[in-house]
N, C-alpha and C positions, 0 to 999 in steps of 0.2 A: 617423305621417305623416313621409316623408321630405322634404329639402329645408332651407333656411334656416329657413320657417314653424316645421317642426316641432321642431326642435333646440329654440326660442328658448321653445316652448312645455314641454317637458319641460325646460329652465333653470328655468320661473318654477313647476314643480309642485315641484322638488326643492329650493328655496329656502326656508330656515327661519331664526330668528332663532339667538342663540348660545343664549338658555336651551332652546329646542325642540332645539339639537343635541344639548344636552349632554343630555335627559331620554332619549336614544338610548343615552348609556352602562348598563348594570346591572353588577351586582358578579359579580366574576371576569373583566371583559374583560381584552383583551388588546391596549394602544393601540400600533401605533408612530408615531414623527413625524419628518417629514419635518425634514432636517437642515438646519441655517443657516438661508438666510433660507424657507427651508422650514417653518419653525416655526409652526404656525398660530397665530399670538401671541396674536389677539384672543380665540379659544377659550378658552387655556393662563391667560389673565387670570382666567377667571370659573369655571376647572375644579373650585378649591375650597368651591366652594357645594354643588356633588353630595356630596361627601366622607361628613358623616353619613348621609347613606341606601344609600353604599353599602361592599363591604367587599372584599379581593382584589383589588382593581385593579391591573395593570401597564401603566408608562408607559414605554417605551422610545425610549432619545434619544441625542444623542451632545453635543457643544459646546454651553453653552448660552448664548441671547443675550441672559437676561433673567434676574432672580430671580425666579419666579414662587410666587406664596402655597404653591402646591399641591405644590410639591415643600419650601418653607420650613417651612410652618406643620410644627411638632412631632402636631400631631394627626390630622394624615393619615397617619400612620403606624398599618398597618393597614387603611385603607380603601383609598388610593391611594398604591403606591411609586413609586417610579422604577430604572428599570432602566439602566445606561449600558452604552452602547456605545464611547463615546470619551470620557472625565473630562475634565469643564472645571469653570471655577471653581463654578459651583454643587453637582455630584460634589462638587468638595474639601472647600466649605465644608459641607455636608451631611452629609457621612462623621464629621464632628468631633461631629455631636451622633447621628447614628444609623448603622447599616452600610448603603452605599449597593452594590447588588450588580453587579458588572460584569463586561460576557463578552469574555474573551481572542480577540484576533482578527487575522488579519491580512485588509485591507479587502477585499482583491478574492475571498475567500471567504467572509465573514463572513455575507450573507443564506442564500447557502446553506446552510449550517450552522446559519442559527438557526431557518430553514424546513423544513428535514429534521427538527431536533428539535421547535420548538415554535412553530411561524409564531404570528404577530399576527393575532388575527380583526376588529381595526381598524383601519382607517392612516387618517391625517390629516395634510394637507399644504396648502401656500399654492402657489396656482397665478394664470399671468396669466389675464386675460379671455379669455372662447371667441368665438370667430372665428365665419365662417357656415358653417361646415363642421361646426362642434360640436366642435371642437377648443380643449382649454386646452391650456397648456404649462406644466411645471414651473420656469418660472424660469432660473437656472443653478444647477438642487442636481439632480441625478440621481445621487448616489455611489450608494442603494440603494432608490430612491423606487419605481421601476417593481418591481424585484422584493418590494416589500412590501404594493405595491398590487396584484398577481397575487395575491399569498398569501391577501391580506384579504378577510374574507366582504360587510366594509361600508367605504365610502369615503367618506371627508367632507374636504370643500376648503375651501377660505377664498380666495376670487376678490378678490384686489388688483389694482388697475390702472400698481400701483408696480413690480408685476414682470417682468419683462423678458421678451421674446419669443424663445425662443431655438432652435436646431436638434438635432434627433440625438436620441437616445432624453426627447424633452422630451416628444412628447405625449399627453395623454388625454383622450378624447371624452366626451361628454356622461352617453351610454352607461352608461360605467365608475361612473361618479358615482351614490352612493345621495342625499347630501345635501350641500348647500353653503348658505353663509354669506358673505356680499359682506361686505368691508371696504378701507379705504384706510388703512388705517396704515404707517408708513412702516417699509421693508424697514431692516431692522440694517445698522451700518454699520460699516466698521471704521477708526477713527481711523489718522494717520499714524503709525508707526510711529519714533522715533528711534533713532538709533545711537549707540553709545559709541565712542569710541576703540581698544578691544580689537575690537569689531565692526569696524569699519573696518578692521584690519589684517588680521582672518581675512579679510574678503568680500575683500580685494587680493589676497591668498594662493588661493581660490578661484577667482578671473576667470580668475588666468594660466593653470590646469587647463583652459579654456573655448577654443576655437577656431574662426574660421570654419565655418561649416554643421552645426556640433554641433546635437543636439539635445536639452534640457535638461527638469528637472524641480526646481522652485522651491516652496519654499512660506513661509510670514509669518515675521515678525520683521524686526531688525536687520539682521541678516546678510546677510540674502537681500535686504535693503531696496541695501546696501550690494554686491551682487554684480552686479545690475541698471544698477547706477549703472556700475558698471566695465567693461560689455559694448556701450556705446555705439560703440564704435569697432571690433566686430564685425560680420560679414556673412553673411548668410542661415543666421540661426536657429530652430533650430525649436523648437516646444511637443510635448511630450506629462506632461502634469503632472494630478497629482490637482486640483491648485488651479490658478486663473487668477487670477492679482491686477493689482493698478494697477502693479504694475510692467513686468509682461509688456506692460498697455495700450500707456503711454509706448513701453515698444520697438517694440511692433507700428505705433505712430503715428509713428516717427520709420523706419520701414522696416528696424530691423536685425533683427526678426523676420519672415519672412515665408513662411516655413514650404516656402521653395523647394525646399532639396535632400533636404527629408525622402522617406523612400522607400517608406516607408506616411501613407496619407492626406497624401500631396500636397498642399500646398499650404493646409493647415487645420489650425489649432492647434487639438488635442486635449485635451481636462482632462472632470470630472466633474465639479466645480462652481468657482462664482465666491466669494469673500466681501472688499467692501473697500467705496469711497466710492461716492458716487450719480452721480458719471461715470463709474465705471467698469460699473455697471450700464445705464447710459445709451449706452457704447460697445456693450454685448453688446448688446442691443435691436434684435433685427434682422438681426445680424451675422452672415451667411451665411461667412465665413471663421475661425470657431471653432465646432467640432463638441462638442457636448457626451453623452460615452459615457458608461453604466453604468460601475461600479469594476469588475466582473465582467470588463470587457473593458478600461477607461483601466489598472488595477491588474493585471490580470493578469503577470504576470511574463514570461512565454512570448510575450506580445503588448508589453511591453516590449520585451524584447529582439530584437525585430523590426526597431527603429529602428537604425536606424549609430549612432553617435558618441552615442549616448546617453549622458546627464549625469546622474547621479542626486546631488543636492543634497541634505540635512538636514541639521538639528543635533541635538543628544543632551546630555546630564545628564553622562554621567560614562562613560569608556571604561579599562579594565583595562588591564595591559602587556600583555597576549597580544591587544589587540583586541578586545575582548568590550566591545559598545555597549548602553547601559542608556538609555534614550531617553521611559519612561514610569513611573518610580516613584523615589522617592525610600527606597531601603531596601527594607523590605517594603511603603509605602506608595502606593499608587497614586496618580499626579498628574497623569496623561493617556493615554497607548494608544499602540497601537503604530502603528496609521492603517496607511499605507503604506510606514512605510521602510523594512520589510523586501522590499515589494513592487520597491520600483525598487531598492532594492539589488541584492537577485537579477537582476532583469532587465536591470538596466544590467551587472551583471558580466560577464554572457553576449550581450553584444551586441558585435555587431563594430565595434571601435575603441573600444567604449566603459570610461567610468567609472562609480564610484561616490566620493562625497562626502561625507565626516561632519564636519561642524565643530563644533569647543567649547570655549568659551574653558578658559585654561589653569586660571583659579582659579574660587573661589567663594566665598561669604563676606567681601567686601571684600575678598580676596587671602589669606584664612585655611587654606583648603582646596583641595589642591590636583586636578581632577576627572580629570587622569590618577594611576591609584588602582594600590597592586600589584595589589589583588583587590576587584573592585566590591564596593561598601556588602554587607553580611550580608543575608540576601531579597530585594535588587536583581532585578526581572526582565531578563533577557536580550532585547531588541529586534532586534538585530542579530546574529548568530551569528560570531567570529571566523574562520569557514571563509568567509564570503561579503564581508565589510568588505574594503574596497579603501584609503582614504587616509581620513586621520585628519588633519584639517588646526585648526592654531590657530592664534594671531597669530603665533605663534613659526617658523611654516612648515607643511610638509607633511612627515608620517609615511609613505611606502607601504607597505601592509600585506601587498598580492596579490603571491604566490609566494614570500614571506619566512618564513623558520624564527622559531621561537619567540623566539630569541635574536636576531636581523634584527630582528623586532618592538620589543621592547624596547626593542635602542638606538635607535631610530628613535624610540619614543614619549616618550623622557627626552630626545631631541633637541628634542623641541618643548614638553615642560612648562615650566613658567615654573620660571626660575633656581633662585628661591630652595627648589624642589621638589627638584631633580635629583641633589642628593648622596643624599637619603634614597631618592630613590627606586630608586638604586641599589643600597644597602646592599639594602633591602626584596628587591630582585630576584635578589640573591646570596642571599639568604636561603633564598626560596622555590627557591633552584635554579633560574633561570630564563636564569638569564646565564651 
């Protein structure tokens, strides 16, 4: 039956409790879940009661917003793992008691690559309420939701009324849907964020790189909390960022963002998903002047570099004298992913007028270690490629790295190491021949 009637009626046939969803799972699936607030939490709460009846299960996720039994509990190992995409602290803490297995990626490729080799025959994700059209919306989490829900043989939602109504690749029809599950639990939130002092001097070091009608790409912490603050007195900015935060809101509310002189997508701040407080879920609600894209096309690097005056913003762990950005591992250790900073790096390098941005304080360990390194930590992954890294920025100033010899590099990056670093790290550098 077509029309409102019939939508509302194949709503109330595909509605099941959590324990009816979860007797849907059997052993060997293959789950993935919808990211951030995309998590279908109330599911992910009661996922470890299946565990002993079944065996091989893959759970594939990225950040996660909860410690949930099922990835804690030591005895689901074997029945159900977890698979990461992007290490957050439950990856970290997880990894210490068993190997938590994660696939190298950069975002704007990464479904493709995981669907060519071994798609998810489940995806599970939290969606707002369906309209009379039979239309839900993903929220604002689209980095890889539509391309996992193509992939998948079986789809199961979690219909929150907490989630936000949003545009651009958000929606999916009733249709799509094999099974859903109604819940109100409240969407993850991400506390304010403070800055220190060293923060504060990078994000001023930062801003001044920032110019009328740029258009930039932002994402959480300190830093960025602090970069934000500094562009108040900026004029028609634009977005195109993986992430949309409450900082970006503020700008967009006070008009120094308004996405005027962008040259694709006019007028509409572009990102692939949202994650911060419940006004800023409550701004996107509706919000026809932020388009929410797939990574495939927000990450793309080529559709990056499409914008002018692109700004590609991150921070990073620990950067080499030759410029060599280590952005997700500590050693050989894994501590997060690489997401997209090699995406808008690339893309910002190759964009007309534009930059790229790497910021990182100068120490670590209460000022013990110093994270510009001769030669990053021993199994350090590479994030960044020295051929593509543009400026290297700490409190101490700004490094440029683009169109500089090896030896250009150097003194540039011992220009900005903190003090008490810089004799040694010179010696180091004469060592290795570098200078």
């Amino acid at each position: 039956m077509e029309g409102p009637v019939g939508v509302y009626q194949e709503y109330e046939q595909k509605k099941v409790t959590v324990d009816q969803c979860l007797e849907k799972i059997q052993s060997g699936d293959r789950i993935f879940l919808g990211f951030y607030g995309g998590e279908p939490r109330t599911i992910l709460r009661k996922m470890h009661t299946i565990g002993p009846r079944v065996t091989d299960v893959e759970v594939w996720k990225a950040t996660d917003m909860e410690d949930f039994p099922v990835f804690m509990m030591p005895e689901m190992e074997g029945h159900i793992e977890m698979k990461s995409i992007f290490y957050g602290k439950t990856a970290r803490g997880l990894s210490k008691i068993r190997p938590v297995d994660y696939f190298p990626n950069d975002l704007h490729s990464c479904m493709r690559l995981k669907n060519e080799q071994e798609p998810c025959n489940i995806f599970m994700v939290t969606v707002a309420p369906m309209d009379e059209e039979g239309n839900f919306t993903l929220g604002s989490w689209v980095q890889i939701e539509q391309d996992a829900l193509e992939a998948a043989e079986t789809v199961i939602v979690e219909v929150n009324p907490n989630a936000p109504r949003t545009f651009g690749d958000t929606a999916i029809h009733i249709s799509q849907v094999d099974w859903l599950v109604e819940t109100d639990a409240a969407l993850p939130e991400l506390g304010e964020i403070p800055f220190t002092p060293v923060e504060e001097a990078i994000g001023e070091n930062v801003a001044e790189l920032i110019g009328d009608g740029d258009c930039i790409q932002l994402g959480i912490g300190g830093t960025s909390n602090v970069v934000a603050r500094k562009l108040v007195d900026k004029r028609d900015l634009g977005i195109h960022s993986e992430m949309f935060t409450d900082s970006m809101m503020e700008l967009m509310k006070r008009g120094v963002i308004n996405n005027s002189r962008k040259n694709i997508n006019t007028g509409l701040a572009v990102a692939s998903f949202a994650w911060g407080s419940r006004a800023l879920y409550d701004f996107i609600d509706g919000n026809r002047d932020i388009l929410f894209k797939r990574s495939t096309y927000v990450n793309d690097p080529f559709i990056i570099a499409q914008n002018d005056n692109m700004v590609s913003i991150n921070t990073t762990l620990q950067v080499d004298l030759t410029g060599q950005v280590c952005s997700e591992s500590i050693g050989p250790r894994q501590y997060s992913g690489t997401g997209g900073a090699f995406d808008f790096a690339y893309g910002a390098l190759h964009a007309k007028g534009g930059r790229g941005i790497v910021a990182v304080p100068s120490t670590a360990k209460k000022g013990t270690v110093s994270r510009i390194a001769p030669l990053l930590t021993e199994g350090a992954m590479v994030s960044i490629t020295r051929n593509v890294v543009d400026n290297i920025v700490t409190e101490y100033g700004v490094a440029p790295m683009r169109g500089r010899t090896v030896r250009q590099r150097v003194r540039n990056l011992i220009a900005v190491a903190h003090p008490d670093f810089r004799e040694e790290l010179e010696k180091q550098a004469r060592y290795l021949m570098l200078w």
